[in-house]
C-alpha positions as CSV (number, residue, x, y, z in Angstrom):
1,X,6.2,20.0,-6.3
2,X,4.1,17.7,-4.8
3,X,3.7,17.4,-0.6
4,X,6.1,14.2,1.0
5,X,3.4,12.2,3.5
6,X,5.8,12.2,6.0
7,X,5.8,16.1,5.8
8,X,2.1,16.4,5.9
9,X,1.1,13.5,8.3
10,X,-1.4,11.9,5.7
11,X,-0.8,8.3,3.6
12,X,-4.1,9.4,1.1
13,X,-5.3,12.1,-0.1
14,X,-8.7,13.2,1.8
15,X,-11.6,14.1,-0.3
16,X,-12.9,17.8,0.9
17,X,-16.8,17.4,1.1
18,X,-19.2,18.5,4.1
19,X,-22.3,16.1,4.7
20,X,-24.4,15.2,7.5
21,X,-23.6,11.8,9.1
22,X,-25.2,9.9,11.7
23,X,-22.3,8.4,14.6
24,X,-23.5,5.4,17.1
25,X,-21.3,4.3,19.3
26,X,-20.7,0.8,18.4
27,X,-19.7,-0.4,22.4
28,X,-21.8,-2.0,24.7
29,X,-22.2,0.4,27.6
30,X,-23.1,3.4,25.3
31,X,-24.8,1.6,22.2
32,X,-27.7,3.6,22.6
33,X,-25.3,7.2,22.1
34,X,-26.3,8.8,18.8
35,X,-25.9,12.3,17.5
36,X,-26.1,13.9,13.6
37,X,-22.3,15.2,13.0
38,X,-21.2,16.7,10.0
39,X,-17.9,15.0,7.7
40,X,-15.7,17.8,6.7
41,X,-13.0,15.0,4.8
42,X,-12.8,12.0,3.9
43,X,-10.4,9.1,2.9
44,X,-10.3,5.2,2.8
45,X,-8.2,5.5,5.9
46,X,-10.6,7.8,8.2
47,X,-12.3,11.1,8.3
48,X,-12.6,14.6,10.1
49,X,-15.8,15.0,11.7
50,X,-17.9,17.8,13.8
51,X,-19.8,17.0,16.2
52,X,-22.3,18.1,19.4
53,X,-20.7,16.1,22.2
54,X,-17.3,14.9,23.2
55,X,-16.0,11.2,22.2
56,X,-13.4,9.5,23.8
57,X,-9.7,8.3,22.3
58,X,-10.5,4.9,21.5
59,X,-14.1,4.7,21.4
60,X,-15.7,2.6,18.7
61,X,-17.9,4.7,16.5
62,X,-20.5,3.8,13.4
63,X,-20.4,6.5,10.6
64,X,-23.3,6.3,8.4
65,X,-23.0,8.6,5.3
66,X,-26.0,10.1,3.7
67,X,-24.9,8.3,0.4
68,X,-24.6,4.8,2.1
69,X,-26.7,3.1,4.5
70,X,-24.5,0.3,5.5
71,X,-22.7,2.5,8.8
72,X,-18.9,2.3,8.5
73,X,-16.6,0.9,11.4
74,X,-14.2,3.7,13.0
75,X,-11.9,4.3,15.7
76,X,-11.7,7.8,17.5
77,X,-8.2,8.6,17.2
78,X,-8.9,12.4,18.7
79,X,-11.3,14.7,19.7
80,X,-10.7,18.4,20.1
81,X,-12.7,21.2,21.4
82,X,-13.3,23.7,19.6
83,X,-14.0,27.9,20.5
84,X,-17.8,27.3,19.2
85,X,-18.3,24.3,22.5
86,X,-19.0,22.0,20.1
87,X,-16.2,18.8,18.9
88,X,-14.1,17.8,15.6
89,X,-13.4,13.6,15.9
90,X,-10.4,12.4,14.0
91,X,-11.6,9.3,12.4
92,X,-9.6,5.6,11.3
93,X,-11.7,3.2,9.9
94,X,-11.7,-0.3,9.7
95,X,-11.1,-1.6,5.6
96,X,-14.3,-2.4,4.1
97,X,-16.0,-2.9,1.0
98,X,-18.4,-0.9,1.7
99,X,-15.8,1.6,2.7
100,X,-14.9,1.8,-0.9
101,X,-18.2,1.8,-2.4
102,X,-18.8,5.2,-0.7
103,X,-15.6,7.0,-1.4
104,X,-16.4,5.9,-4.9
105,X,-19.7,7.9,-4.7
106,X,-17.8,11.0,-3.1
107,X,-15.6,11.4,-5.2
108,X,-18.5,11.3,-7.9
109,X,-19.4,14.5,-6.5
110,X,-16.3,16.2,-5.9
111,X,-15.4,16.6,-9.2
């Protein structure tokens, strides 16, 4: 039987794969905040990413995939500490094409 979304709190089905990423903040007062995080999942509506450093609710990120170079648009829509110190940032992004040329890749490799 498959899972109801409104039981499991997800529209898509997320794409399991871990790869490094670059994240930029894509505001003005922190433009020059970069860090390598790594994506856990992924899917055309956001992503679960860890990370070094804390990010705040609402902060605009760029996620650049190792398998794209164009940086992807996000939102950070939470950002929980974890035992280790260290961060996991829920991810929305922004609808793109390049958006879908990526998760096209991914799921190349999921297989």
């Amino acid at each position: 039987m498959a899972l109801d979304s409104r039981f499991t709190g997800r529209e898509e089905k997320r794409l399991p794969i871990m790869m490094e990423v670059k994240l930029a903040s894509a505001e003005g007062a922190n433009a020059e905040r970069r860090e390598r995080g790594v994506l856990e999942n992924i899917s055309a509506l956001g992503a679960r990413v860890h990370a070094g450093t804390s990010w705040q609710l609402g902060e605009k990120v760029e996620v650049t995939p190792a398998v794209g170079e164009v940086p992807l648009r996000a939102e950070v829509v939470y950002c929980q500490r974890q035992s280790n110190g260290k961060f996991v940032l829920g991810l929305k992004f922004r609808r793109s094409p390049e958006l879908w040329s990526i998760l096209e890749k991914l799921k190349g490799l999921v297989r």
